[in-house]
N, C-alpha and C positions, 0 to 999 in steps of 0.2 A: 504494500500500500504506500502512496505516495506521502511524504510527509512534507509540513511546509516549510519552509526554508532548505526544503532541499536542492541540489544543483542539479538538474537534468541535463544531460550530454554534457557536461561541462560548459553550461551557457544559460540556462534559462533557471533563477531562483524562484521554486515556488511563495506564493505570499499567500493564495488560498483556494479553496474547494468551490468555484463558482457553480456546481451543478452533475446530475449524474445519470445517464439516459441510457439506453437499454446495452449498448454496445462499448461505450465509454465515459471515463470521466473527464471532467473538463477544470483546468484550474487555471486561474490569474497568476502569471509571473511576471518576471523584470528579465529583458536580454541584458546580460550584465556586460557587452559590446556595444549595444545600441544605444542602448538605457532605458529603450523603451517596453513598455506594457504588451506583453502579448496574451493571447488565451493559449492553453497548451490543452489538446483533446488526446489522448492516451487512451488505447483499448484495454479493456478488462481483462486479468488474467483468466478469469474462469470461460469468458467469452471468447477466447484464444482455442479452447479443446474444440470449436468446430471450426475446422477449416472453411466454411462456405462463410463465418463469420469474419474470417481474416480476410477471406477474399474481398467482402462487399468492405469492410475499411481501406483495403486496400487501394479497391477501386474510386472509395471517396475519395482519397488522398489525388487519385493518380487524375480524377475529375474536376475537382476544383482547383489544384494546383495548374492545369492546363489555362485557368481563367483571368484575365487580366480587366478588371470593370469594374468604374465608380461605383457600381450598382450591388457589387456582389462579395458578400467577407473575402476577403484574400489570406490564402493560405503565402506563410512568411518561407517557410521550411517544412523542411519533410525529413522527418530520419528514426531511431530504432532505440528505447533504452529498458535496460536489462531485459532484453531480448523481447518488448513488447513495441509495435509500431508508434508513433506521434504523428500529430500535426500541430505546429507552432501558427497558431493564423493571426492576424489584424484583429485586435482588441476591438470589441464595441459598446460604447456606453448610447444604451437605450431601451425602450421597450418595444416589444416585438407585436406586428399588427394588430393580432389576438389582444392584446394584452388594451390597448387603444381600442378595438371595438368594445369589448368587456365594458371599459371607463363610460365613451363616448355614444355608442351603440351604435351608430352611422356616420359619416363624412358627408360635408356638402357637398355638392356637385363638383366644383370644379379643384378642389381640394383631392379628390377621388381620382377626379381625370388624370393629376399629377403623379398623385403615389402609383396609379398603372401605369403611365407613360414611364415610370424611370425602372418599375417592377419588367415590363414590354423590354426596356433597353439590356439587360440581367439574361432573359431568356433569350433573347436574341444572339449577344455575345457568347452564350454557350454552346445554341442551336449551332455559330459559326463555326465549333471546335468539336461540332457533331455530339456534343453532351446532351442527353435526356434526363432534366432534373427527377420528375417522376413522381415528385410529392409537395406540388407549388400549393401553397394554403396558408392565411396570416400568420400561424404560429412559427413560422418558415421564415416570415419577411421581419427585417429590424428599422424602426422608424427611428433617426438617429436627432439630434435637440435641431440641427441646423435646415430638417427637412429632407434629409436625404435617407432614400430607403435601400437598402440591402437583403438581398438574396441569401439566406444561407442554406446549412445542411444540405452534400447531396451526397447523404449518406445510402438511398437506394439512387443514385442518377446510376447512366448505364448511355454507350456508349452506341451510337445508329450503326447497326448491322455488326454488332458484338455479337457473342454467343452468352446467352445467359448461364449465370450458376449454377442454376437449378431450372427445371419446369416450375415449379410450386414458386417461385421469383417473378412469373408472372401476373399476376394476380398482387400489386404493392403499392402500398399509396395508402393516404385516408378516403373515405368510400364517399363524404361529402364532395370530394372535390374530382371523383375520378369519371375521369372516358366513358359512356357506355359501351366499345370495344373492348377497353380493360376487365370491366365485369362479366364480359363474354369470352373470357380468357387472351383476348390478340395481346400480339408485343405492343408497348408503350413503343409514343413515334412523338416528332416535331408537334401534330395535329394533337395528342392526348392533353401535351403541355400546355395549350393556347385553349383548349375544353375550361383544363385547371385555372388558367388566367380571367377567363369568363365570370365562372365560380364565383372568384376571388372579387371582382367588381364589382356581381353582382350580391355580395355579401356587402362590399363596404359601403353600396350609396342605401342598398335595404336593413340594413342590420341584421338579417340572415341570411343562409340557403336556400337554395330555393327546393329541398328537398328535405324535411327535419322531422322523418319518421322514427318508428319504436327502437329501430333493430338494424344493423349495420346491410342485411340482405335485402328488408325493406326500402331502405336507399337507393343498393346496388341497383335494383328492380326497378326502383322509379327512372333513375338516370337513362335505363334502355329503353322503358315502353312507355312513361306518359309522356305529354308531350311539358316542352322545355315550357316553365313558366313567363312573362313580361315581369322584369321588375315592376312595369305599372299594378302589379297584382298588389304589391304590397307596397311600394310609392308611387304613386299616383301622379304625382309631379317630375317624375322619372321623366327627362328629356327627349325624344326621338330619336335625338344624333347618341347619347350613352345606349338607349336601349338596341337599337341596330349594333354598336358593337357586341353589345352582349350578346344577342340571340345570334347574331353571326358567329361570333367563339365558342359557341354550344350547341349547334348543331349537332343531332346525332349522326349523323353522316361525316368521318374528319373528313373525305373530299369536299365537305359543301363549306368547311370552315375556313377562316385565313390563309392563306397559303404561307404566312409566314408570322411569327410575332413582331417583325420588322413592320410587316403588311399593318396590320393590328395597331402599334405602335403609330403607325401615321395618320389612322383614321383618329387617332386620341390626340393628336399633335393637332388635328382641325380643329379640334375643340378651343384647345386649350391658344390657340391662335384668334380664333371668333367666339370669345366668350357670350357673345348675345344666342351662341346657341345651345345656354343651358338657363337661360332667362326665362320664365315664365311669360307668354305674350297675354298682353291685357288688353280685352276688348275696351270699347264703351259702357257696357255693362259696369265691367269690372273695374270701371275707373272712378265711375261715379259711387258702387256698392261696397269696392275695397275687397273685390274677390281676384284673385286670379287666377287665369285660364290657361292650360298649356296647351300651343297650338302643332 
């Protein structure tokens, strides 16, 4: 077990225990070269006796390390102490999206537009380097003091036209935010991730899923055969130009989806260019009564 003030690789002193998740621990140290703060993620020794578990660390290492993006934690180093793997990454002080819808329950409009347009830039950057995150969902994204959001964990990403670990590897992810191809057993692709980014939107301007049944199969189920909700179901003020990207990114068909999060990312750059097209339009009516109408 790791203790604090310990020297890891002869470089990194632990200061303490920030956290502990199914595969590894995670602790705040000091590059006693740099000087600077890093997080140090260490896999578990007992999660070491299966091999498919060192694998998928491995992979996470060998997948975000390939990443270079404002958008996305960066991994600092990569290396092995007393015989267990690391990753030294870019410290982050902030709360992660979950954590801000939790507080907040929804983002306004164009506030919303922002956090996916830099979320869009994240997935893109990866997609370039043929990485498939695999498990995009607020709990995932870190919203940092200055407004910038970051991408983390890709602890299942997996790499376009890799061979998977396992068969039973196909099927990963949280079930709110997955493909309905995924829950139908296909490989996760470019198209599942931009599903997951839909999701994600359409969580932050509504305050939920659009699917928030008893039971994880119930979910699964809903994603492949009912049809995809409007956010206007549950905001009503929901703009035309946000909800076109969303029912475009969730599509059950990934052909009828983006063709790219880049694609995606630009139709959210119109937005965020012509903000009167998240403006409520007000008739006459509504001028004189002090309602407003979304046109």
């Amino acid at each position: 077990m790791i203790q604090i003030g310990e020297l890891i690789d002869d470089r990194y002193r632990v200061v303490s225990e920030l956290g502990e998740g199914g595969m590894a621990n995670v602790f705040e140290a000091k590059d006693i070269i740099t000087k600077k703060t890093v997080a140090i993620k260490i896999i578990k020794e007992e999660v070491m006796k299966n091999p498919m578990n060192l694998t998928r660390f491995e992979r996470e290492a060998r997948a975000a390390a390939a990443l270079d993006h404002q958008n996305i934690v960066r991994v600092i180093n990569l290396g092995t102490y007393l015989g267990k793997p690391y990753m030294a990454n870019e410290f982050i002080k902030g709360q992660t999206l979950r954590d801000a819808l939790d507080t907040r329950t929804r983002f306004p409009f164009l506030e919303a537009c922002d956090v996916m347009y830099q979320l869009c830039g994240a997935v893109a950057c990866a997609h370039s380097h043929l990485v498939i995150h695999r498990d995009i969902k607020p709990h995932n994204v870190f919203m940092m003091a200055d407004g910038t959001v970051k991408l983390a964990d890709f602890g299942i990403a997996t790499f376009e036209n890799s061979n998977r670990v396992t068969k039973s590897e196909v099927i990963v992810g949280s079930v709110h935010y997955m493909a309905p191809e995924i829950s139908q057993g296909k490989p996760a692709s470019f198209q599942s991730d931009i599903y997951a980014l839909g999701v994600t939107f359409f969580e932050v301007i509504t305050g939920r899923v659009p699917y928030d049944y008893g039971t994880p199969i119930a979910v699964a189920l809903a994603h492949v055969k009912e049809k995809y909700p409007s956010p206007r179901k549950f905001m009503p003020t929901t703009p035309k130009a946000i909800e076109h990207i969303i029912m475009k990114a969730c599509r059950k068909d990934p052909t009828d989806r983006y063709r790219s999060a880049a694609e995606m990312q630009r139709d959210i750059r119109l937005i965020l260019d012509n903000p009167k097209l998240v403006k409520p339009r007000r008739s006459w009516f509504s001028k004189v009564f002090g309602f407003a109408t979304e046109g």
